[in-house]
Every structure is written in C-alpha cells, then in structure tokens.
C-alpha positions in Angstrom: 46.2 -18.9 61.4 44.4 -22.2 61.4 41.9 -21.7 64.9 39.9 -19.0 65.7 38.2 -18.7 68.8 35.0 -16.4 69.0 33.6 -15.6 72.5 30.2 -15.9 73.1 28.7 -12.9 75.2 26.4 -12.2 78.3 25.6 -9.4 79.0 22.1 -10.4 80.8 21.7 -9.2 84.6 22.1 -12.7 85.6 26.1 -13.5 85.8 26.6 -17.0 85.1 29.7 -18.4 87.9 32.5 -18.5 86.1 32.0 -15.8 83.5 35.3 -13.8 82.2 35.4 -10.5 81.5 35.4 -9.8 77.4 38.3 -7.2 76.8 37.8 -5.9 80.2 34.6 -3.6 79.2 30.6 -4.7 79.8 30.4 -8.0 78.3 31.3 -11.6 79.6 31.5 -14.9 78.2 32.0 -18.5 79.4 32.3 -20.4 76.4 33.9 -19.6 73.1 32.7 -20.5 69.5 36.2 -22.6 67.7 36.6 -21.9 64.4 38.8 -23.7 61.2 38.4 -23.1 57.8 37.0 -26.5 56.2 35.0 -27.5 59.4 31.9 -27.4 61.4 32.3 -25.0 64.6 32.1 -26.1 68.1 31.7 -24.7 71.5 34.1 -25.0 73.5 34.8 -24.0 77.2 36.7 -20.6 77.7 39.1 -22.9 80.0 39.7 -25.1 77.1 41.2 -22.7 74.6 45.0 -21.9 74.8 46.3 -19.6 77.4 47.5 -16.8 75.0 44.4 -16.6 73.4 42.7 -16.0 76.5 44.8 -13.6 77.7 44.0 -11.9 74.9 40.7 -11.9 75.1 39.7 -10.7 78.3 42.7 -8.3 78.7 41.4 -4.7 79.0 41.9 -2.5 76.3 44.0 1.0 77.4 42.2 4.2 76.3 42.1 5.4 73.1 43.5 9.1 72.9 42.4 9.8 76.4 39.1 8.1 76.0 38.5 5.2 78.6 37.0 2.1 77.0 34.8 0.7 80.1 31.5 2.2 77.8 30.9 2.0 74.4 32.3 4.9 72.3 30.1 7.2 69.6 32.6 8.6 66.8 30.6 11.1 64.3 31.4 11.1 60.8 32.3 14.8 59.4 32.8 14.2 55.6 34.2 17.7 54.0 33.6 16.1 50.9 31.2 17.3 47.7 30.9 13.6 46.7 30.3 11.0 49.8 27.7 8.5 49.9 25.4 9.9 52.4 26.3 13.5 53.0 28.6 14.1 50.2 28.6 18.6 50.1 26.9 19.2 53.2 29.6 20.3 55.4 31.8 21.2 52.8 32.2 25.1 54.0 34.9 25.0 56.9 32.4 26.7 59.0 29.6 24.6 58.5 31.4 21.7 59.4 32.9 23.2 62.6 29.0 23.9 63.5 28.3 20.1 62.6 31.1 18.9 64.3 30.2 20.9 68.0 26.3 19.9 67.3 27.4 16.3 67.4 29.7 16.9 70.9 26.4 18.2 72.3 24.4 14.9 71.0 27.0 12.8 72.7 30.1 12.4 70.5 33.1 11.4 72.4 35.0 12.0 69.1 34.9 13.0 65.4 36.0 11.4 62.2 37.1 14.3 59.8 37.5 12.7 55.7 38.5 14.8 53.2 38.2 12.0 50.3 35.3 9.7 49.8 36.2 6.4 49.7 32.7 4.9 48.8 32.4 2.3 45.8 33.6 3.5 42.6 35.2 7.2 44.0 38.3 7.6 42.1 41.5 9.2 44.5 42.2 12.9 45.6 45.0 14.4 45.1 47.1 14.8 48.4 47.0 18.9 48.0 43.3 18.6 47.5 42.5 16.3 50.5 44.9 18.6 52.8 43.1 21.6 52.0 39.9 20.6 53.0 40.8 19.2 56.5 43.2 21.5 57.7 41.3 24.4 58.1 38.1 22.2 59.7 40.6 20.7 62.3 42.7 23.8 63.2 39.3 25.4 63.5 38.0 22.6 66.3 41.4 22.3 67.7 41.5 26.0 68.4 37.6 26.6 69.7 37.0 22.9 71.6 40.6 21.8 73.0 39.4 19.0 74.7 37.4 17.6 71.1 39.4 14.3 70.1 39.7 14.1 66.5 40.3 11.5 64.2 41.5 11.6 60.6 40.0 9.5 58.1 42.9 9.2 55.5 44.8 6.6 53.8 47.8 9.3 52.9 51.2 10.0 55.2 51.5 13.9 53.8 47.6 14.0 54.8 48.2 12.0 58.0 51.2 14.4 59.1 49.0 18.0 58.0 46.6 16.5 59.8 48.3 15.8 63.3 50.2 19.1 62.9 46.8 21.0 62.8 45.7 19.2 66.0 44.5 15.7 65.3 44.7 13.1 67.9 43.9 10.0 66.0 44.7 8.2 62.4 42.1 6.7 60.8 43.3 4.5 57.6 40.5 2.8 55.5 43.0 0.8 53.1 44.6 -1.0 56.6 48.0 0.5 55.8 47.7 -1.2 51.9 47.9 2.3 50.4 50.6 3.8 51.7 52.5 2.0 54.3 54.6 4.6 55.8 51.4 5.8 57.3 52.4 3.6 59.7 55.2 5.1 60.2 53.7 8.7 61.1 51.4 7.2 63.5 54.7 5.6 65.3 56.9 8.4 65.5 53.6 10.8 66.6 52.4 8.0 69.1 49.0 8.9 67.3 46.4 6.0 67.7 46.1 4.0 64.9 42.5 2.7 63.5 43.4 -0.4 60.6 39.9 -1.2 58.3 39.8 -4.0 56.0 39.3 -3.2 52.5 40.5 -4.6 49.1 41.2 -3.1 46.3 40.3 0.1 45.7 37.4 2.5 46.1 36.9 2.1 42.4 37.2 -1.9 42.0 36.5 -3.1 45.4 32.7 -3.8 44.9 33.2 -5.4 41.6 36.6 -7.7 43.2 33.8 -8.6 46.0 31.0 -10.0 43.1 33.2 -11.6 41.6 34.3 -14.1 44.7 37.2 -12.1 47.1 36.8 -14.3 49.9 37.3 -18.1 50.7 35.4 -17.9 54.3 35.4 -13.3 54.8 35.4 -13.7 58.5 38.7 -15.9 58.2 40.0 -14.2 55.7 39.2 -10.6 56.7 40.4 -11.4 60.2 43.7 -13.1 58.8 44.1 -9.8 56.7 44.1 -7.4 59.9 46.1 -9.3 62.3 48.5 -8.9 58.9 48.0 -5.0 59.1 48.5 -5.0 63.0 51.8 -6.9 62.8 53.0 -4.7 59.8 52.0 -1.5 62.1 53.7 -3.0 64.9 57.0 -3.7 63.2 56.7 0.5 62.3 56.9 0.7 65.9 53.2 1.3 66.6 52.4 0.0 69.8 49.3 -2.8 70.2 47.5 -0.7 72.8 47.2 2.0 70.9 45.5 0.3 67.5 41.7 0.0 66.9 40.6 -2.6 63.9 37.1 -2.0 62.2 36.2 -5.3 59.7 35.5 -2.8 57.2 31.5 -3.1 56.7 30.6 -2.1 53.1 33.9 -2.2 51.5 34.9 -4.6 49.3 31.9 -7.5 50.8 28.5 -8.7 49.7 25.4 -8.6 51.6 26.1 -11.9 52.4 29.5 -10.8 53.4 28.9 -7.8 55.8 26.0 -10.3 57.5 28.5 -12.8 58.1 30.8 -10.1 59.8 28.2 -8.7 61.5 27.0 -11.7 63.1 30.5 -13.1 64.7 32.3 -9.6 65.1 33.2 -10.0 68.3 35.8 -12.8 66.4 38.2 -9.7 65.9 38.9 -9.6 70.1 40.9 -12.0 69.6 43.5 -9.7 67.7 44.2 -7.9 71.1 42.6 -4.6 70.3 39.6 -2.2 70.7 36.9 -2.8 67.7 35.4 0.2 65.8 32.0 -0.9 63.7 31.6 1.4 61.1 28.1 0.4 59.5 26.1 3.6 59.1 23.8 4.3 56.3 25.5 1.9 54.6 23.8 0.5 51.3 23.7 -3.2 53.1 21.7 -1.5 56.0 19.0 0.2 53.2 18.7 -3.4 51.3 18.5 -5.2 54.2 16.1 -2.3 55.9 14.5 -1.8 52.4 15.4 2.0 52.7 16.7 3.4 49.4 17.5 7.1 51.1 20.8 7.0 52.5 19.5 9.8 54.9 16.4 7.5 56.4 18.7 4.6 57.3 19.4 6.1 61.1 17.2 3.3 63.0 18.7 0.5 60.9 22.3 1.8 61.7 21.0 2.1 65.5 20.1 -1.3 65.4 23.2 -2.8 64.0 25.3 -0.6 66.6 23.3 -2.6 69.7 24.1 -6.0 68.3 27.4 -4.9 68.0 27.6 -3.6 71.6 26.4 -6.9 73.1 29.1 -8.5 71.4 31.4 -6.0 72.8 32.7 -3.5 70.1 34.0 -0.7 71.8 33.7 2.4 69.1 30.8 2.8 66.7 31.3 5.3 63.9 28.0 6.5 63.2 26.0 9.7 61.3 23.1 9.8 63.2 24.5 10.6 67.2 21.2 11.8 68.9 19.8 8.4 67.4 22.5 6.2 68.5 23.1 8.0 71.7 19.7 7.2 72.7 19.7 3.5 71.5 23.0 3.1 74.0 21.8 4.9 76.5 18.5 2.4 76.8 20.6 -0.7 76.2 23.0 0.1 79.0 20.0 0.9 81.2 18.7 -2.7 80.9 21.9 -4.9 80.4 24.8 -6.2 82.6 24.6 -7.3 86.0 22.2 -6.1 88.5 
C-alpha cells in the first residue's frame, strides 16, 4: 500500500456539521491525516479521500461474539502461566483462576483472555500438551459455572485453538498474526470463532533484540502493511472480515520509540475494516515511560493509555487492572460525545 489515511477524531460535545461517524461507534471525524512513506503528512478533507476507503472507515463494526461494539470493550487478562511478565504463577491453580476470572466479570469485564504460554520477550515455547492442560480445565470450569462469560483464547497453536473451542471458548486470540501456525486460521473458519490478528516479529525469544537492531522502515506503515497481510491470509481460510479484531501488537517486537509512534496514530488501523483491540497493560514501555519499575504499580499508566485510545476509537482494551479501567471509561464516557 502506498496511502494511508488516518482519521482525525471528535469526540467533544460540540458536533462539528459535517462530522462522519468513525467505524460506527462514539467517535467522529471530518478530516483525515494522508499518509506515504517518504513524505510529509497532510490533512485532508474526509470527502477528499477515495470512496472505498471511506466506506471503510465509518462502516460499523458487527459484534464481536455477541458483544455489541457501540461502547468500548474491557477484556481481562487471565494468564495460567508460572512465568508471565506481570502475573506469571498467580492464577496458576484452576480454581484460583476461575475465582480471578468471575472477580473481573463483577469489576466490569465483558470478556476474558485465558494464555496458557507467556509470550513476553525472551520466553521460549510450550509444548502443545503442556499449554492444553492448563487451559482446558480453567475454560471448561467458566464455561460450565458462567454460560453467558465470553471467552477468548490467547494462543498461537491450532491443537490448542481447537481444545480450546471444544471446552467452550468463544473467541481466538493469536499473538504471532497467524505467522506461527497458519492453519489457525483455518480452525477459526470452519468454527466461525472470532479471530483477533496481533502484530509481532520474530519470536518471543528474538523479537526485542530484531526490534534494537532496526525492524521497521516507518512501524506504523509497516506494522499496518503486516496486518492487512494477516487479514487477507485469514480471509482466504474463509474467515470472514466482520468477525476479525487486529491489535498493533504494543510491546512486541518495537522500541519505546516504536509503541509511541503506534500509540499516537492508532486509530490508522480503521482503515483495515475491523474492530481494534489495544493491548498495552503493564507493559515495560508504560513503566519507562511512567518511571514505574513494578509491573504490578503500572495500573494508572495503563488507564491512561486505554483513554487516549478510546478517543481515537479502539473498540477492545485488553487490560489487568478492570476496576481501574472500568472507572477511567466510565468518567470519560460521562464527559465526551455529543450533548
């Protein structure tokens, strides 16, 4: 792709004439910011950028597994892990996670992200057996006590992917954008599961290192080329558009300089055609930037990110912290939009 057009969005109580509704949720925009690799961006008119493009941009988004996308979505992170960055251990014990999982429905979760393998920098992979035995029991559990619970599966594996639907998981979460193992893909089209595509590169283990050493000609152009790539290969598997959520991948395989620059055009990746999942918390970029080593402490920092990302329209925010964020939506909603 050679243009890329970014809208710029309101979401102030005054409604400028004229303003088009972003991906049919909250936010509007009038103008759009045109971007080319090699030259200076320019504003441009929202009537002045070619029809497709627009369509694209302020069609609405169909729910997600049931889950209407006219508010801003809160997905909790449940890691059954012993090794992940933040809470690597802690819900470990089938049980404890099922308690952790029902505490963050009652905080405000519309859905939860169960990993059985960390995938932060430098984790090395887990064996498929492995990974299936520690989120079977945790989803079969929730799918048997809370029906009505949408779960997601953080995996990049088709056995896992397939264990994981059959023991009552709604939605396919796939951090390696279907580089890993492409016949996830498949699964998620013969399951009609929702398909969530991250950019990464590399692997767990190199990706940090690949990202010192210079990745990236522009990221934003690059990691956007590198997801409408994913949501094309997904779509030839016979996964439907509607039903695929793209997250930039914040953390995994960039720079500070990197995730900022991601961060602060996100609402770029509406130009793909589907729903955008930021998942930025605790993250080591929010601790440098926030100058808070703890992993644990980083909860305001990640609350922060999650309202810039809101005003620019990103639809699910996969977040740690829910009684933190749920408040920080809840206040920005209050005040926002049109009278």
């Amino acid at each position: 792709m050679t243009d890329y057009f970014r809208p710029i969005p309101e979401t102030d109580p005054a409604t400028r004439p004229g303003a088009l509704p972003l991906a049919g949720g909250w936010a509007r925009f009038c103008e759009v910011e045109h971007l080319s690799r090699g030259r200076a961006p320019e504003i441009l008119a929202a009537a002045e950028i070619p029809a497709p493009v627009l369509e694209r941009l302020t069609r609405p988004r169909r729910p997600v597994a049931g889950l209407a996308l006219d508010v801003p979505r809160l997905m909790g992170i449940l890691n059954v892990t012993p090794d992940s960055f933040s809470d690597g251990g802690v819900h470990a014990d089938p049980a404890v996670a099922v308690a952790r999982a029902e505490a963050m429905v009652a905080e405000g979760a519309d859905l939860i992200d169960i990993g059985g393998e960390s995938t932060r920098p430098g984790a090395a992979e887990l064996p498929e057996a492995e990974e299936i035995a520690r989120i079977r029991p945790v989803i079969e559990a929730l799918a048997a006590r809370a029906p009505g619970m949408v779960l997601s599966l953080d995996t990049r594996k088709s056995d896992v992917a397939r264990a994981g639907l059959e023991a009552g998981a709604h939605i396919l979460n796939d951090v390696s954008g279907l580089r890993f193992d492409p016949s996830l893909a498949d699964v998620a089209a013969r399951s009609g599961a929702p398909l969530i595509l991250m950019h990464s590169i590399g692997t767990p283990e190199t990706m940090q290192a690949m990202a010192e050493r210079g990745a990236y000609g522009d990221v934003l152009l690059d990691v956007y080329d590198a997801l409408e790539a994913a949501v094309a290969q997904a779509e030839a598997a016979g996964v439907a558009r509607k039903a695929i959520v793209v997250d930039p991948g914040i953390g995994f395989g960039k720079t500070d300089a990197g995730n900022r620059a991601l961060m602060a055009r996100i609402g770029l990746f509406h130009g793909l055609g589907c729903p955008i999942l930021l998942g930025a918390s605790r993250k080591g970029f929010v601790g440098r930037v926030g100058g808070v080593p703890k992993a644990a402490d980083r909860g305001p920092g990640s609350a922060g990110l999650a309202i810039w990302a809101v005003s620019q329209g990103v639809q699910f925010l996969r977040v740690h912290d829910m009684d933190t964020h749920r408040q920080a939506i809840a206040l920005w909603r209050s005040v926002s939009g049109p009278d």
